[in-house]
C-alpha positions as CSV (number, residue, x, y, z in Angstrom):
1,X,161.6,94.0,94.6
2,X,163.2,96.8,96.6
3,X,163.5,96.4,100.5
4,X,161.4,99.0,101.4
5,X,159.6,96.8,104.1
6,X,161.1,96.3,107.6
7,X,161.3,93.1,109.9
8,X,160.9,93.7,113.5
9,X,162.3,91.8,115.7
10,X,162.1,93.5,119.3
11,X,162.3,90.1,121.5
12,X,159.1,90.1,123.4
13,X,155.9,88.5,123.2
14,X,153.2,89.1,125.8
15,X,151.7,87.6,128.3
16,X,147.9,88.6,129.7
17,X,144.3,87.9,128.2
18,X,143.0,88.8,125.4
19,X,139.5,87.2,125.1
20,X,139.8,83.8,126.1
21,X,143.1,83.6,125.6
22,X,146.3,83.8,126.6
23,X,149.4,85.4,125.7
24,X,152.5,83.1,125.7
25,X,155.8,83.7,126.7
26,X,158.4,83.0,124.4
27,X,160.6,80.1,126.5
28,X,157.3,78.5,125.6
29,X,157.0,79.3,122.2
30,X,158.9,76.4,120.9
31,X,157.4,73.8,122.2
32,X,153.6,74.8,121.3
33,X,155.1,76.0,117.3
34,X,153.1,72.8,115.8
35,X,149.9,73.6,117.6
36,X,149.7,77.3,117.6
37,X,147.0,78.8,115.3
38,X,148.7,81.3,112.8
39,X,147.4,84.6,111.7
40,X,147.8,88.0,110.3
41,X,145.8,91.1,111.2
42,X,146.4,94.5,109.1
43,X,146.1,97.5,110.2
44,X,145.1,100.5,108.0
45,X,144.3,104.2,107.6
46,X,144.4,107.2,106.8
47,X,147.5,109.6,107.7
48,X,148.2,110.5,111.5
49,X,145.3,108.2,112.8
50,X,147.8,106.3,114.8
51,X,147.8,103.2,113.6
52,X,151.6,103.0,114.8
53,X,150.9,104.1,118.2
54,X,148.1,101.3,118.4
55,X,150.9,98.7,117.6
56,X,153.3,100.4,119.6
57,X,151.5,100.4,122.9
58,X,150.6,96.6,122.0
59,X,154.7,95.8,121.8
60,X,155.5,98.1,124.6
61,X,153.5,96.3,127.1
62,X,155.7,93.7,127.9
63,X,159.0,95.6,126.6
64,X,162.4,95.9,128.8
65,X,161.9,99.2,130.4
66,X,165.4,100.7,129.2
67,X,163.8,99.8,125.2
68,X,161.0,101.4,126.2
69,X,162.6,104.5,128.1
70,X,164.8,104.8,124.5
71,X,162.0,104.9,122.4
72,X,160.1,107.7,124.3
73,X,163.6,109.5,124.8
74,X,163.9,109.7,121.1
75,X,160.9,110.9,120.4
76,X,161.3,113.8,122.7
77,X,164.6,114.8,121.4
78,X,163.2,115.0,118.0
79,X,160.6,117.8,119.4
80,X,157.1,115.6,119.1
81,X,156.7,113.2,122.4
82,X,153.5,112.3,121.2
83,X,155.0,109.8,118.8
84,X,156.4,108.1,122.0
85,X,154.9,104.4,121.1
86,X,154.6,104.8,116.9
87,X,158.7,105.4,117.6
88,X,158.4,101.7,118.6
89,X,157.5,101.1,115.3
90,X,158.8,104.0,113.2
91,X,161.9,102.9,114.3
92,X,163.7,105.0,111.2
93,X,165.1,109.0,112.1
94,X,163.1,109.7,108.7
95,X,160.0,108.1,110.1
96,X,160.3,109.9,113.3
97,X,160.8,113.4,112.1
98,X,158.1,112.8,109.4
99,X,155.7,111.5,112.1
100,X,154.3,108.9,109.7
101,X,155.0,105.1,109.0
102,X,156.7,105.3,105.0
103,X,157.8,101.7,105.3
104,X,155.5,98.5,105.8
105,X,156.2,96.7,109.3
106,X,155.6,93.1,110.6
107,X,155.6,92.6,114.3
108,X,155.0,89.1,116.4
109,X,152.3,88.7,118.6
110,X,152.2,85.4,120.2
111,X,148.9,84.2,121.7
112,X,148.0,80.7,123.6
113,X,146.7,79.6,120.7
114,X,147.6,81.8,117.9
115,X,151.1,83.4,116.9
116,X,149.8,86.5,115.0
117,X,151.7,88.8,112.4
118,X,150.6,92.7,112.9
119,X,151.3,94.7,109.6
120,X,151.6,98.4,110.0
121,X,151.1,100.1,106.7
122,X,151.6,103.4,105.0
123,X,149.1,105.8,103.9
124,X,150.6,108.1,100.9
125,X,149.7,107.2,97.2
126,X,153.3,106.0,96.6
127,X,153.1,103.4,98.9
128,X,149.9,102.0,97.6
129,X,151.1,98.4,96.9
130,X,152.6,97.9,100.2
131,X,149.1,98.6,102.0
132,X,147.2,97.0,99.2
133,X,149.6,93.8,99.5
134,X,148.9,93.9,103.2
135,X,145.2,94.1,103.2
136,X,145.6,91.0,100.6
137,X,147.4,88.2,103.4
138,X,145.5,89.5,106.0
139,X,143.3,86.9,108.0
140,X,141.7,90.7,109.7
141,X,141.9,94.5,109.4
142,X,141.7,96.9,111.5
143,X,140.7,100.4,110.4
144,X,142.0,103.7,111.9
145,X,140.1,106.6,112.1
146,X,140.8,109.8,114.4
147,X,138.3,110.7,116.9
148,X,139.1,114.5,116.4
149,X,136.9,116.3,114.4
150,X,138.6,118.1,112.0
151,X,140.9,115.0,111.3
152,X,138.0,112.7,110.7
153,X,136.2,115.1,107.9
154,X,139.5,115.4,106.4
155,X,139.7,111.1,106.3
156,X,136.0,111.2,104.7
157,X,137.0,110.4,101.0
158,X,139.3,107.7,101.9
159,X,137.1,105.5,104.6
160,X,134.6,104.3,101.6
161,X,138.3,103.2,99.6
162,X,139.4,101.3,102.5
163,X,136.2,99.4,102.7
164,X,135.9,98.9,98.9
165,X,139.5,97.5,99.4
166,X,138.7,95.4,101.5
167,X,135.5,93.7,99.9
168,X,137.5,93.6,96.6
169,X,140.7,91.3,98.5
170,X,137.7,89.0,100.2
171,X,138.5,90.8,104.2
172,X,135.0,91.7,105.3
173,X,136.0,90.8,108.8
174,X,137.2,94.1,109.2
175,X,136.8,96.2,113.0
176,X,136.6,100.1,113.4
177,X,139.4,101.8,115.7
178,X,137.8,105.0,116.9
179,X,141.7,106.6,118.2
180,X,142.4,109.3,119.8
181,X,139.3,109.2,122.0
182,X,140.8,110.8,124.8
183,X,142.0,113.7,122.7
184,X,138.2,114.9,122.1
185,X,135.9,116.7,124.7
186,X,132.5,115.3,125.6
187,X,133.6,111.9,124.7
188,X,130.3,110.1,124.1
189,X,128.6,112.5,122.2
190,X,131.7,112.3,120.1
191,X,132.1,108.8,119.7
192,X,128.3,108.5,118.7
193,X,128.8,111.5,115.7
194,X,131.6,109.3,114.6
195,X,129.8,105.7,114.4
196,X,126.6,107.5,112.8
197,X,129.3,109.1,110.1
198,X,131.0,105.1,109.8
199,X,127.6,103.2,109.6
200,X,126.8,105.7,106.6
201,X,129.7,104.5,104.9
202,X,129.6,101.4,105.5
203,X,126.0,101.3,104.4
204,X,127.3,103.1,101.3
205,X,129.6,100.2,100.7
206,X,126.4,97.9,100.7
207,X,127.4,96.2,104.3
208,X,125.2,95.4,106.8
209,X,127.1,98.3,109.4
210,X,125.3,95.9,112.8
211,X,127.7,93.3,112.0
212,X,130.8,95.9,112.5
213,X,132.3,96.8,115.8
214,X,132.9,100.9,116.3
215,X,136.0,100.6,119.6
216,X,137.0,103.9,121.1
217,X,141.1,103.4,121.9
218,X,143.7,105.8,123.0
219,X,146.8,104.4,121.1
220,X,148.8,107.1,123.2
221,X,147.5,105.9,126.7
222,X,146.6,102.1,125.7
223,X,142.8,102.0,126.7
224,X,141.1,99.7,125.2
225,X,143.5,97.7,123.5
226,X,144.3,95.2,125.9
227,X,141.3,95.8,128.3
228,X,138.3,97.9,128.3
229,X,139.3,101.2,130.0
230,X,135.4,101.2,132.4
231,X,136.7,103.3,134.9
232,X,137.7,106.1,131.9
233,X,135.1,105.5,129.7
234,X,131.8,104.4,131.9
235,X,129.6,104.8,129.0
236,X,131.3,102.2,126.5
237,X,130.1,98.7,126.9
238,X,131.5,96.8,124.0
239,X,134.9,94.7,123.9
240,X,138.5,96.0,124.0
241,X,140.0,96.1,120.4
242,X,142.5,92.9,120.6
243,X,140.1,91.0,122.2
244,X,137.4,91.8,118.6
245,X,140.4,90.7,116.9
246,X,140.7,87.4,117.9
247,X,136.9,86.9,117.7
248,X,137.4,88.1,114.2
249,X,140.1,85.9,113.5
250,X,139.2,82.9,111.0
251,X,138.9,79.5,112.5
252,X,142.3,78.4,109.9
253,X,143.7,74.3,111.3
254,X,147.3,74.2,110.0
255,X,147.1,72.3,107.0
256,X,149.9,69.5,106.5
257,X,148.3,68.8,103.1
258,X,151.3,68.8,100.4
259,X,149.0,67.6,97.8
260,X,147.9,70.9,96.4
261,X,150.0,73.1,94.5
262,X,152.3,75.4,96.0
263,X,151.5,79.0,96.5
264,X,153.9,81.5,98.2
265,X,153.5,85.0,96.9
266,X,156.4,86.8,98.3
267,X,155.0,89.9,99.9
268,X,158.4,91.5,100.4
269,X,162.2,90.9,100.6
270,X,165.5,92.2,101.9
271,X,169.2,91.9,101.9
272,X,170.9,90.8,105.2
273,X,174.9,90.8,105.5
274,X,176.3,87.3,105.9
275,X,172.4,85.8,105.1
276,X,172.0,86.8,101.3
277,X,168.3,87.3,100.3
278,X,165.2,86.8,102.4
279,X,161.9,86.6,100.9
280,X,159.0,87.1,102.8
281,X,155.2,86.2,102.4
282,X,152.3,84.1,103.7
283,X,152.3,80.6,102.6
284,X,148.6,80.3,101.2
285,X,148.7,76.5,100.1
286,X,150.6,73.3,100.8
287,X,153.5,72.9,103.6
288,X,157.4,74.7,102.5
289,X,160.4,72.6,103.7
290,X,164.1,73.8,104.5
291,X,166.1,72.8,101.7
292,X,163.4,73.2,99.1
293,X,164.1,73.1,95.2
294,X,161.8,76.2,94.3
295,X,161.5,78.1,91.3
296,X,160.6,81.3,91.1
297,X,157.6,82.9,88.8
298,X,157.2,83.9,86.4
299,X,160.8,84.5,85.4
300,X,161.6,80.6,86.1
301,X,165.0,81.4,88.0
302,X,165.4,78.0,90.3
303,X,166.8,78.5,93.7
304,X,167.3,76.8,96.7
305,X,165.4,77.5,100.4
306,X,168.5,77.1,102.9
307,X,166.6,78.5,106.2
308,X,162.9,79.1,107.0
309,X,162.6,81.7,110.1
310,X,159.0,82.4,111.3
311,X,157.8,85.9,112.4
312,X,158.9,85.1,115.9
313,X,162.3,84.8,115.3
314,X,162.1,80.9,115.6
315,X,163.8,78.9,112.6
316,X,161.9,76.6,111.4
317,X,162.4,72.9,109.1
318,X,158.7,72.9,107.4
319,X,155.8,75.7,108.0
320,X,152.3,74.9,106.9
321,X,149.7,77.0,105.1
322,X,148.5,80.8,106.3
323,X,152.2,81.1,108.3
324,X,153.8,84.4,107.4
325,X,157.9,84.0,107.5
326,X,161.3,84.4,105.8
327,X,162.7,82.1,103.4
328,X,166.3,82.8,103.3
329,X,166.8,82.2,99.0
330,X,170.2,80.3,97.8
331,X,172.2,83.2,95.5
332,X,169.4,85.2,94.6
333,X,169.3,89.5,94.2
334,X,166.7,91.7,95.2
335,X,166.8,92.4,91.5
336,X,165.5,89.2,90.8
337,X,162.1,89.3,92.9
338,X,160.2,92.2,91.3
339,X,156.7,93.1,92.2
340,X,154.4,89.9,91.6
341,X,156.9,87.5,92.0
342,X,156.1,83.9,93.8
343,X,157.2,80.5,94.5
344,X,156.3,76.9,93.8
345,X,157.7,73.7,93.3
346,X,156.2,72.7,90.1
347,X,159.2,71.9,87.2
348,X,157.9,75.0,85.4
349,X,155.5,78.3,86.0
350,X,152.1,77.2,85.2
351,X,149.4,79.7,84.6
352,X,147.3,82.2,83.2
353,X,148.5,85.6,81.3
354,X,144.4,86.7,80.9
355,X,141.5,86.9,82.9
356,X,138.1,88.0,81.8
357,X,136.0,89.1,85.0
358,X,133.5,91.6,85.5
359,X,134.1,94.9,87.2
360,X,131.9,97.0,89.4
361,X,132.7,100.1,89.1
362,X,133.6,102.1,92.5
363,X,135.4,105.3,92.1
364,X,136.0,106.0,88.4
365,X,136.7,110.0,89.4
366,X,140.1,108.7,90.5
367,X,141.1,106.8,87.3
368,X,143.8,108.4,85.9
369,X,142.7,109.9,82.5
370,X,143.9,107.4,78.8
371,X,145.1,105.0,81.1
372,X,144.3,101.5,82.7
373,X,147.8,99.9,83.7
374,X,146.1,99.0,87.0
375,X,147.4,97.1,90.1
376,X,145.0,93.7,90.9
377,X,145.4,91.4,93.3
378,X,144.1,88.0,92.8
379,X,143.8,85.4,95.8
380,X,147.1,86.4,97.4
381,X,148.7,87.0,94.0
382,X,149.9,90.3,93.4
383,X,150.2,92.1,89.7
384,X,150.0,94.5,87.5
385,X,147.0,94.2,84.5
386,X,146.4,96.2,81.6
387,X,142.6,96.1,79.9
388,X,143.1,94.4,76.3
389,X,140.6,93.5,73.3
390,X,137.0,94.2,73.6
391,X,134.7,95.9,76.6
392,X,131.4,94.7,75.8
393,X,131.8,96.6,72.4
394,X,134.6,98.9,73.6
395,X,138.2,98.8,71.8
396,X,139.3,99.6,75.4
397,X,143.3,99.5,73.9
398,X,143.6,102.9,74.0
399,X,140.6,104.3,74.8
400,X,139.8,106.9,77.7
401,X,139.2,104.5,80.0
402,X,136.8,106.8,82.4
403,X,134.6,108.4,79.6
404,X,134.0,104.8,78.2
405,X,132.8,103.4,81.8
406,X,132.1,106.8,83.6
407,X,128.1,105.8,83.5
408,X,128.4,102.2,83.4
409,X,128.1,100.4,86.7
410,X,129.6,97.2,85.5
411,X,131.1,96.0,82.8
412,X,133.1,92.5,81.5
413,X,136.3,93.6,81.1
414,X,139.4,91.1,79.5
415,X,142.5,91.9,81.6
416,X,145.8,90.8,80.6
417,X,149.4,90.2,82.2
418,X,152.0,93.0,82.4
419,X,154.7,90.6,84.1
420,X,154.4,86.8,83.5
421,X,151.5,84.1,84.5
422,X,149.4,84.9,87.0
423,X,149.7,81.4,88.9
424,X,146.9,78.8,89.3
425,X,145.3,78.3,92.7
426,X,142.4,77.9,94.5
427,X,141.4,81.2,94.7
428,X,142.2,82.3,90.8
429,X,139.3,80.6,89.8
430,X,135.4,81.5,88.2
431,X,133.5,83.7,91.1
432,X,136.5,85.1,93.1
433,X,136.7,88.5,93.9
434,X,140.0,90.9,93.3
435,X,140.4,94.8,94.1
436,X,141.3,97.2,90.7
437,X,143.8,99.8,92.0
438,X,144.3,102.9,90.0
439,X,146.1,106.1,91.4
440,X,146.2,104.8,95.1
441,X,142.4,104.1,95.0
442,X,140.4,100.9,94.5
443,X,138.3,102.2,90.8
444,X,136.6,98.8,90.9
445,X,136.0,95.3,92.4
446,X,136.2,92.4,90.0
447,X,134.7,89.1,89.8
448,X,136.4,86.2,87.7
449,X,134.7,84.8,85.0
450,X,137.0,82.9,83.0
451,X,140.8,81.9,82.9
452,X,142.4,82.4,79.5
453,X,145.2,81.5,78.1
């Protein structure tokens, strides 16, 4: 698994309310690490939305004014000062002159009651796994669309993807992030053309578009995010966008349970001088101890955990379930984590090479043409499937796969492993839903029938 993911840690957590809660500081963050809800929220969308300006202006809110001076500073010297806040993010000189995010980020953002995890997430094709990966640990999404006209009918074919995405990965508790609101004359009219356009796809997607949120924010000027911006915007009488979030954020109770299998699929990894490998991921069942004997799947190498450090910076002795952190792994390579990869405890890899699941189809136009190596994600797990045996009658081997389902809308479908055992757990089981990515677009969303195998 390459490092093409980045760790941010910018030392600063925030401190005002969001909802009804509030924002701790971090010479309190210790103390409160046992009873502070965990969580992840995603954000995603299609190119130049400003998602990283969003997450910028969130960090840069209680940032040391020289950090934040630096950022804008840079910015300007590279010619675009509009990417003052995404810079925050985009902290890369490739990033900045490109003016878009090409690496997945994770940023803290410590709440009285919840310590969350923002992930920032690329748009182009060739990052597809990292933003599919994202969508799969999140606890919420956030989707960014531009309030400008001719940059929202040019996001049209992608919005219905995103929300297939995220019905297919089991995130329905997904909010709208109307950006660049400020950018756009007669700013009500505009904001109402662009919820009309989003209930239509959502309807399309077969949601029910009154239980979604439509929030106009300026990612640039930070209304809205924090606070709702009246004074600006006297004709918006919903929420501001963080405080949704948290009302969209599952009611998860850290779990101390250590009787259920293990299941930590590592989501990405990195090399740090003097620190060796660090693996990160969101623990999705039973509690992870420094000092851990851990095997890795499904290539079996065993290893060692020698240091746990949370999003925040904080190391840790044990984390419990839904935490997303670092695991700092005893003489192990980037080599040795490829795409898929995960951790348990159990004396050997137990699992599953072959599914058989039905599959409605989405968006077969997209399917690339003779082939079917697709990208699935089951409950957290992370891997890449190829169709095998029999489609309801179909040799589907080497068939063309979107001639023999282009009219179908369904269809029971036997997929099996590229990579290893896909891992037991309790949410690879009979009735669970999974997202079918071919070609950067989500072609289908599965249902499991049976484990095989």
């Amino acid at each position: 698994m390459s490092s093409n993911a980045s760790l941010l840690f910018l030392g600063i957590l925030m401190v005002f309310s969001v909802g009804n809660s509030k924002l701790l500081p971090v010479s309190q963050l210790n103390s409160h690490l046992e009873t502070i809800v965990p969580g992840v929220v995603t954000f995603i969308g299609p190119s130049s939305t400003g998602k990283s300006s969003i997450i910028g202006q969130l960090l840069a809110f209680r940032m040391d004014s020289n950090k934040k001076e630096e950022a804008i500073k840079k910015a300007k010297d590279a010619g675009k000062p509009n990417l003052a806040f995404s810079s925050i993010v985009d902290t890369t000189d490739a990033e900045v002159e490109a003016g878009r995010t090409l690496t997945s980020k994770y940023v803290p953002f410590a709440s009285f009651n919840k310590r969350l995890t923002l992930l920032d997430t690329p748009s182009e094709v060739e990052y597809d796994q990292q933003m599919t990966k994202a969508v799969g640990i999140a606890d919420a999404v956030v989707i960014v669309v531009s309030a400008i006209a001719d940059e929202f009918d040019a996001q049209g074919g992608w919005l219905i993807d995103y929300i297939n995405l995220c019905i297919g990965l089991n995130k329905k508790n997904f909010v709208f992030a109307i950006n660049k609101i400020d950018a756009v004359e007669d700013q009500e009219n505009r904001y109402n053309t662009v919820v009309e356009a989003l209930r239509e796809v959502v309807d399309q997607a077969g949601l029910d578009y009154e239980e979604y949120s439509f929030i106009p924010v300026s990612g640039y000027n930070n209304h809205n995010l924090l606070t709702v911006a009246t004074e600006t915007y006297p004709w918006y009488q919903g929420v501001a966008l963080m405080s949704k979030v948290n009302e969209l954020l599952p009611q998860i109770s850290i779990s101390t349970d250590s009787t259920s299998r293990l299941s930590f699929p590592i989501y990405n990894a990195e090399e740090v001088k003097n620190k060796g490998t660090i693996a990160y991921g969101k623990l999705e069942q039973n509690i992870l101890k420094t000092f851990s004997d851990v095997k890795l799947c499904p290539s079996g190498i065993s290893t060692k955990i020698t240091q746990i450090t949370d999003i925040h910076g904080q190391k840790r002795d044990v984390i419990s379930s839904s935490e997303f952190v670092g695991v700092t792994l005893r003489g192990i390579s980037i080599d040795e984590l490829p795409y898929g990869t995960y951790l348990t405890t159990d004396e050997k890899c137990i699992g599953t090479t072959a599914v058989r699941a039905t599959i409605h189809w989405k968006n077969l136009d997209f399917m690339q043409i003779g082939s079917f190596d697709a990208t699935t994600q089951f409950g957290g797990f992370y891997t890449s499937m190829k169709v095998a045996g029999n489609c309801e009658g179909y040799g589907c081997g080497d068939a063309d796969m979107a001639s023999v389902f282009k009219n179908r809308q369904s269809s029971t479908v036997r997929f099996e492993s590229n990579n290893g055992k896909l891992p037991f757990s309790n949410r690879l089981a009979s009735g669970k839903y999974f997202a079918l990515r071919d070609n950067g677009k989500t072609i289908g969303i599965g249902t499991v029938e049976d484990l095989l195998n």
